[in-house]
N, C-alpha and C positions, 0 to 999 in steps of 0.2 A: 405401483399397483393402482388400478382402476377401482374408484370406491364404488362398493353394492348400493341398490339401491335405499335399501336401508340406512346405510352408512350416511346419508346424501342427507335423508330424511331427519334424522337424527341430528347431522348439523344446520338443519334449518330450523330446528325446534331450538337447539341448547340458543343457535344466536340470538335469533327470536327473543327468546326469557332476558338470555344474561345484557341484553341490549336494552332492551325497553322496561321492562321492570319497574327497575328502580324511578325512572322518569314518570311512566305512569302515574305511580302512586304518589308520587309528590306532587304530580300536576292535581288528583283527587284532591290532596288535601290543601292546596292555594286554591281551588278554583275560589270563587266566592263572590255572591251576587250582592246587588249595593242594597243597603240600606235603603229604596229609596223611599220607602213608608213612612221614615223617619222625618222627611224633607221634602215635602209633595208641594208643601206652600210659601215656606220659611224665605226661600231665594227670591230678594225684591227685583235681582236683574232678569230671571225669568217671567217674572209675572208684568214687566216693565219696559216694554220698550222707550219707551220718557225717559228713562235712566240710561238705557244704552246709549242714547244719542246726545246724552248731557255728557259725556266724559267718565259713563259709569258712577256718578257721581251715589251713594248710599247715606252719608252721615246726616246731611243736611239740607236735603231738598221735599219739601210734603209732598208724596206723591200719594195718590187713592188706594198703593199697593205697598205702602213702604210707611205706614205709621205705625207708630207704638200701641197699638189694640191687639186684643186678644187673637185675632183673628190673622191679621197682617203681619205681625210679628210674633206671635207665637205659635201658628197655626194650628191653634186650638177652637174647634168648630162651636164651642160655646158663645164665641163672638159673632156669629157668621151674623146674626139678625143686625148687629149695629153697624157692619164692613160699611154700607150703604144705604142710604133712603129709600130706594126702589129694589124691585126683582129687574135682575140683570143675565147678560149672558155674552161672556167673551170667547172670542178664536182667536187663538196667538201661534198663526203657521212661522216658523223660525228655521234658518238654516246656518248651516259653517262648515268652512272648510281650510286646510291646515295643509302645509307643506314645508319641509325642510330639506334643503341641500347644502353640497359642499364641491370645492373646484378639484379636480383628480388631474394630474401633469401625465399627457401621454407622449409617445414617440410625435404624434402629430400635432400637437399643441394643448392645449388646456379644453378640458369637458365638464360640467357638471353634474353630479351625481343626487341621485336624490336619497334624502335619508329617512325620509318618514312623510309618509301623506296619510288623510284623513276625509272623512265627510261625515256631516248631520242633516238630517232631513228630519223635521219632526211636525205636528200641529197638536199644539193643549188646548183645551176647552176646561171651561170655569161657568156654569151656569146654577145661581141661586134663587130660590122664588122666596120672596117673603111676606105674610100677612098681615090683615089687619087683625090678628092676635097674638103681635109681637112673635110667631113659629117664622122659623126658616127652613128650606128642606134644596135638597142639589146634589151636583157632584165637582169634582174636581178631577183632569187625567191629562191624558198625554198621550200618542201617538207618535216613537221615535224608533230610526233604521240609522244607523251608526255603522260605520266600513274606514278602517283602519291598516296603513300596510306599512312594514319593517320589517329592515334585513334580516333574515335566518343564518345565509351562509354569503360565502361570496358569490356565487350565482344563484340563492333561492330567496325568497320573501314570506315570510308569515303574515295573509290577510286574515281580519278578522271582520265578523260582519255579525251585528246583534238587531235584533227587533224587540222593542217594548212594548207592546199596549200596558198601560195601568187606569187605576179608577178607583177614588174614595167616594162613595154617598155618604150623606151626614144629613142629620136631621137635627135640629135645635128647637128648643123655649123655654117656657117659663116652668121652673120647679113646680107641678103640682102639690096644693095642698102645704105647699113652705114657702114662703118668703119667695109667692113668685113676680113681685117687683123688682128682687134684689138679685134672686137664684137662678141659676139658668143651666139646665142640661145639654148634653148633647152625647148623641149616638152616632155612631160609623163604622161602615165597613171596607175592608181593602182587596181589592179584585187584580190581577196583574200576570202576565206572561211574558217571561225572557226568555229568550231563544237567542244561543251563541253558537258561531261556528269558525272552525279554523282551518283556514287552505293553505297549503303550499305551492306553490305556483318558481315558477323561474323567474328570475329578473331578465325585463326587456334591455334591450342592448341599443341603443337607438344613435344616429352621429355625433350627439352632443352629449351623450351620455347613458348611466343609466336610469330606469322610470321606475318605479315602482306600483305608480297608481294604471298600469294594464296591463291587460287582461294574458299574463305570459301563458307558459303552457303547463296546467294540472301537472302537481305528483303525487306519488302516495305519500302518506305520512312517514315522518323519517323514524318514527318511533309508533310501532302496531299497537301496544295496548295504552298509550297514553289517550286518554276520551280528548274527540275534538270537534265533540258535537256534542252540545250541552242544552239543557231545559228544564227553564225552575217556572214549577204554577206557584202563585202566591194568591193566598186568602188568610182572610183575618176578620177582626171586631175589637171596638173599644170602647167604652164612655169617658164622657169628662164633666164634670159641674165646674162653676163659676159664682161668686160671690160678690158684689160689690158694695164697699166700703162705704156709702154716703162718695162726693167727691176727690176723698182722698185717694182713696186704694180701689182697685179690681185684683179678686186672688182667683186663681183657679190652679185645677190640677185634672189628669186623666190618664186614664190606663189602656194598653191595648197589647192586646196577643197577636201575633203576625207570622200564620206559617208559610214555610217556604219547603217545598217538593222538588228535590234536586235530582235529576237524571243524568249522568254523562255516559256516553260511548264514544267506542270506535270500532267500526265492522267493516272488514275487506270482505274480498271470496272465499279466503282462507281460516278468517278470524273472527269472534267477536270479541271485545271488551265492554263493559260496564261497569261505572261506580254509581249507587244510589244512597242519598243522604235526607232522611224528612228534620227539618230543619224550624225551631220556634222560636222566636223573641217574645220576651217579655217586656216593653217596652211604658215607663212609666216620666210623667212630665208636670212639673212643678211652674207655674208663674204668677208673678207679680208685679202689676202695673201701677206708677203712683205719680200725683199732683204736687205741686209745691204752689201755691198761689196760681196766677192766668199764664203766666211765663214760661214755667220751667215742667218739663214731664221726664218719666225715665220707666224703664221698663227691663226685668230681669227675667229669664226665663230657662231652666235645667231639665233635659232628657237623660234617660240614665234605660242603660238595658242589658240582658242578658240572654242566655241561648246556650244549649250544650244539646250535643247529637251525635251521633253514631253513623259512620261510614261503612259500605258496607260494598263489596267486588267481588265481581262475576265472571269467569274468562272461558274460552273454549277455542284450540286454533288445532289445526288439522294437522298430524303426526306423518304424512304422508299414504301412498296408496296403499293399502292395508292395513295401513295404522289404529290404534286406538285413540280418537279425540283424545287431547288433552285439555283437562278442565279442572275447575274446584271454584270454590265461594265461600264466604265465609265475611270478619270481621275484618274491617282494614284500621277503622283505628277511631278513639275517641276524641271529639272537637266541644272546646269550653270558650265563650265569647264573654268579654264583659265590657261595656264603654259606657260613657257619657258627654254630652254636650254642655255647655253652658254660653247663652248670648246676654248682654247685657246693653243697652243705650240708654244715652241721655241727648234731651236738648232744651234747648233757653234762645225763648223767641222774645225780641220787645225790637216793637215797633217794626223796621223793613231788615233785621238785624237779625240773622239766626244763626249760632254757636251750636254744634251736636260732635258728639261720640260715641265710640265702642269700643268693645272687647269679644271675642267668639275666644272660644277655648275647645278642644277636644283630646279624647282621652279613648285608647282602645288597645285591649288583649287578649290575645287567642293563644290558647293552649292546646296542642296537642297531645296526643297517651298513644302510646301502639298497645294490642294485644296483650294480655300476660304471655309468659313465655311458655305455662302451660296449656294457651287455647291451642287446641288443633285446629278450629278454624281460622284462623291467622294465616291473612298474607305471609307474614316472615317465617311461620312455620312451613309453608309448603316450599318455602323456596328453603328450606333448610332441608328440607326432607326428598328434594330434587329428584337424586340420583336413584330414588330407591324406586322411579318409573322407568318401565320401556322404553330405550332409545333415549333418554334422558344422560347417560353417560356420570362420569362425575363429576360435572362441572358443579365447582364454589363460585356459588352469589353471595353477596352479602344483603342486609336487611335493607331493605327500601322504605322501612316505615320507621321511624326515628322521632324522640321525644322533643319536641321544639316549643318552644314561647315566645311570642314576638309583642312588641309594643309599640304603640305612634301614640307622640304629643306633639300636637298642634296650635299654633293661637294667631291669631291678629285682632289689631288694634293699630288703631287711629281717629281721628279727627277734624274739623274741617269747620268754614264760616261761609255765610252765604249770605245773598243782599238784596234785597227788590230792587229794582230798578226803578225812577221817577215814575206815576204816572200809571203804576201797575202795567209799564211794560215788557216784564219781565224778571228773569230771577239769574243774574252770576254766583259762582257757589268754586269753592274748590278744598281740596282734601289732600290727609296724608293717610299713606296705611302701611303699615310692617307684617310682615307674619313669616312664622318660621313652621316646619316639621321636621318629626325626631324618630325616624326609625329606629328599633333595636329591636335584634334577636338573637338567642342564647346561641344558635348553630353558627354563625357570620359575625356575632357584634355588633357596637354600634356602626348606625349609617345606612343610608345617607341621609344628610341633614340639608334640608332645603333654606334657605332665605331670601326673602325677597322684601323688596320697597317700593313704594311709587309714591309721586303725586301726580293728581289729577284734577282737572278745571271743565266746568262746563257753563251753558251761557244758554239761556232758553229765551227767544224774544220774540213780540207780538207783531206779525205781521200785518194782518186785517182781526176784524173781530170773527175771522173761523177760522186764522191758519198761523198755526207757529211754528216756528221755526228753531231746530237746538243744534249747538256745534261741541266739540268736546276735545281737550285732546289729553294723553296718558305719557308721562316721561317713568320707564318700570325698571330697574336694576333686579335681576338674580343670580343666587349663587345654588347652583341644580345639588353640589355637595360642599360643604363647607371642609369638609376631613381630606377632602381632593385635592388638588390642580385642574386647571382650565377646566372650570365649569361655569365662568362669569360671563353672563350675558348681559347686554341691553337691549331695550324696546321701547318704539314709541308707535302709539295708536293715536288715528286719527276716529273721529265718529261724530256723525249726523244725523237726523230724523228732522222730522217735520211732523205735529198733530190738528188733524181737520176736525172742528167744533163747530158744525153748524148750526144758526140759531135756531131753536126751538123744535129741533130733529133730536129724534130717541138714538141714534145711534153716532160713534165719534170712529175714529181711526188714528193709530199712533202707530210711527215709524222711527225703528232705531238701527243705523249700521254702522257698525266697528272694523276696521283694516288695521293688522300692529302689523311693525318688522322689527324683528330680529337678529341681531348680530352679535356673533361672539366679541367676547371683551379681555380674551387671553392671547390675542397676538398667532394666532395658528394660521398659514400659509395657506390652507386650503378655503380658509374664510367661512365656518360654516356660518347658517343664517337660515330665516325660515319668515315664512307670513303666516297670517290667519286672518281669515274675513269669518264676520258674523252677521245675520242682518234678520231682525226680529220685525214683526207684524201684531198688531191688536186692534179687532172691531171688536165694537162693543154696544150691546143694545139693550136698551133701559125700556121694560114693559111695567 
């Protein structure tokens, strides 16, 4: 029997639901944009090209963006007035790019395949004015396009491609009317748009293999109501004061609210999807800077935050010619966030002789809730209540929105000595670092657990009195899962820069670039392996 067209219609609705669905709304409830308000200034390697081309070197080398102050290490804007002597203003255009293959045995000999490519394009600006009444006032942002490609299927690719602008202003000085020699405020706000998108494309077929990073041929999504078009505005405010101890201690602390405006869809000719989430952090930070005699400094400093929000989905896809749209909205499901940071350093200088460490700690969990089972606007209620639409038939779905908890601990730590060289021409320095991460969640369990190690050596030396010159190199062990088999890698990076300091000119330039390679270290036939190049840029002018 030849089906009516009804009949036709009907099965392109039940597939439709019972296909996508479920995926949809789990992809709603992972989506999740970074943090990165939390971390605008904290990272010495991005604000650093000097470090990049030292070997990444962090523990032990004084760098203008890498000291123990309120500002550089805890990127608490209460410090901004003492970061530096002058009103400054930097551009730090920085790029990378990433790629992983592996060897595939054909009829005709051996091809490589590629398993992941990447790109960064971005440029930060950092520009602070400061007076002669101890105020400081500026901003701090970034301009970044991020494009990401990995296998879907065995002929398709999921690209991904994000654009950032973001932007803090901050204004600092002295506590009026208190203790404004010792006290010192600070105000800010957080400005920021991400826009994420997801393609599916074909993988290119090429003589040596397959590519991933061109441009194959467009598909539809393989799943209609999962959003693959995402867009979060972020704005916010904060203050922070700052106290200092006489010589011994600097304390501060600061608080800031940070909302995030979450939009996703997916719209064909036939369909639309939508999930919308207005999203807040409470975001509060503790630090504490102290002296021990000329020698020795150390600085501790804890973020801690929280966030709960309410998800919410939209859908409407056409029933066929005559049909009644099929639609509804309602609740999809409640999201509870809670984490904290904690970084800690020390060092101990005497004489051309510096000893430093650390420790970074991190802690983060999200909870999910679906609907009571009495909301009628509950995602899982309509898909329970299905069959009782037009052409809906009696197809059983089950619930796509599911109570889940997930948790990640993370830490590193290590340590490292460094050494002037005769003559003040120059500084060798080298370091060790560990760190681990600890997924777990209630639906999967634990894993995967990350570990990694490295040491790393860098070497900065005077060439003329405006040009120096740094080399660096990185010997990295990781294990991607520890609860696994073959996930043991190694890498070793090379990296160089060079910075131009001419005399008695307002502005300098600092070059760093990083090249690793990567090789598996479990004996697999097909050898995977993969590079990454980085290579960062900073002028800088002193008014």
């Amino acid at each position: 029997m030849t089906p009516s067209g009804g009949a036709r219609s009907s099965a392109l609705l039940n597939s439709a639901l019972a296909l996508v669905f479920a995926a949809g709304a789990a992809a709603a409830q992972g989506y999740d944009p970074a943090l990165r308000s939390l971390d605008l200034a904290h990272d010495p390697l991005a604000r650093s090209p000097r470090l990049v081309g030292m070997g990444r070197l962090t523990w032990v080398v004084d760098d203008p963006h890498n000291r123990l102050a309120l500002w550089d290490f805890a990127g608490n804007p209460t410090g901004l007035y003492d970061a530096d002597t002058s009103s400054t203003f930097d551009l730090r255009p920085a790029t990378a790019s990433r790629s992983d293959v592996a060897d595939r045995a054909t009829s005709t000999g051996k091809v490589e395949d590629q398993l992941r490519a990447g790109r960064d394009v971005g440029i930060g600006y950092e520009t602070w004015r400061r007076t002669s009444q101890a105020n400081a006032y500026g901003a701090i942002g970034e301009f970044l396009v991020r494009r990401s490609d990995q296998p879907f299927s065995d002929a398709s690719e999921l690209r991904n491609e994000l654009s950032l602008p973001r932007m803090v202003a901050a204004v600092s000085g002295g506590m009026p009317f208190v203790l404004s020699n010792r006290m010192r405020y600070a105000l800010r706000v957080h400005l920021g748009s991400e826009k994420s998108n997801d393609d599916y494309r074909q993988i290119v077929n090429g003589p040596f293999g397959q590519l991933l990073d061109r441009d194959g041929t467009l598909m539809d999504p393989p799943e209609l109501f999962k959003p693959d078009r995402y867009h979060t505005s972020i704005f916010g405010g904060g203050l922070a004061a700052s106290y200092q101890v006489g010589r011994l201690a600097t304390a501060a602390i600061g608080y800031d609210h940070v909302g995030h405006s979450i939009s996703a869809d997916n719209t064909g000719q036939r369909y639309r999807s939508e999930v919308t989430e207005p999203r807040g952090y409470d975001i509060g930070q503790a630090t504490v800077l102290g002296r021990v005699g000329d020698h020795f400094e150390w600085g501790v400093v804890g973020n801690g935050w929280t966030s709960s929000s309410q998800q919410n989905w939209r859908f409407t896809i056409s029933a066929g010619v005559g049909g009644t749209p099929f639609q509804g909205r309602g609740k999809l499901l409640e999201r509870k966030e809670e984490g904290s940071n904690l970084r800690a350093r020390a060092r101990w200088v005497i004489g051309p002789l510096e000893i430093g460490g650390g420790l970074n700690t991190g802690y983060r969990k999200i909870t999910t809730t679906p609907p009571a089972l009495d909301d009628l606007t509950s995602f899982n209620h309509f898909l329970d209540v299905l069959y009782d639409y037009v052409n809906a038939d009696t197809i059983a779905i089950p619930d796509s929105v599911v109570a889940n908890e997930s948790q990640e601990r993370r830490w590193e730590g290590g340590g490292g000595v460094s050494v002037r060289l005769p003559g003040d021409r120059g500084v060798l320095g080298v370091e060790y670092h560990r760190a681990e991460n600890l997924f777990e969640q209630v639906r999967s369990g634990s894993g995967p657990k990350q570990v990694a190690s490295d040491v790393r050596g860098g070497l900065e030396f005077v060439c003329s009195p405006v040009l120096r010159g740094r080399l660096g190199y990185i010997y990295r062990w990781e294990d991607r899962d520890e609860f696994t088999r073959a996930n043991e890698y190694v890498g070793h990076t090379l990296t160089g820069g060079f910075g131009l300091r001419p005399a008695k000119a307002s502005w300098t330039v600092e070059s760093g670039y990083a090249i690793e390679w990567l090789q598996a270290d479990f004996g697999d036939p097909a050898t995977p392996r993969g590079s990454d190049q980085r290579l960062a840029l900073q002028i800088r002018w002193a008014f």
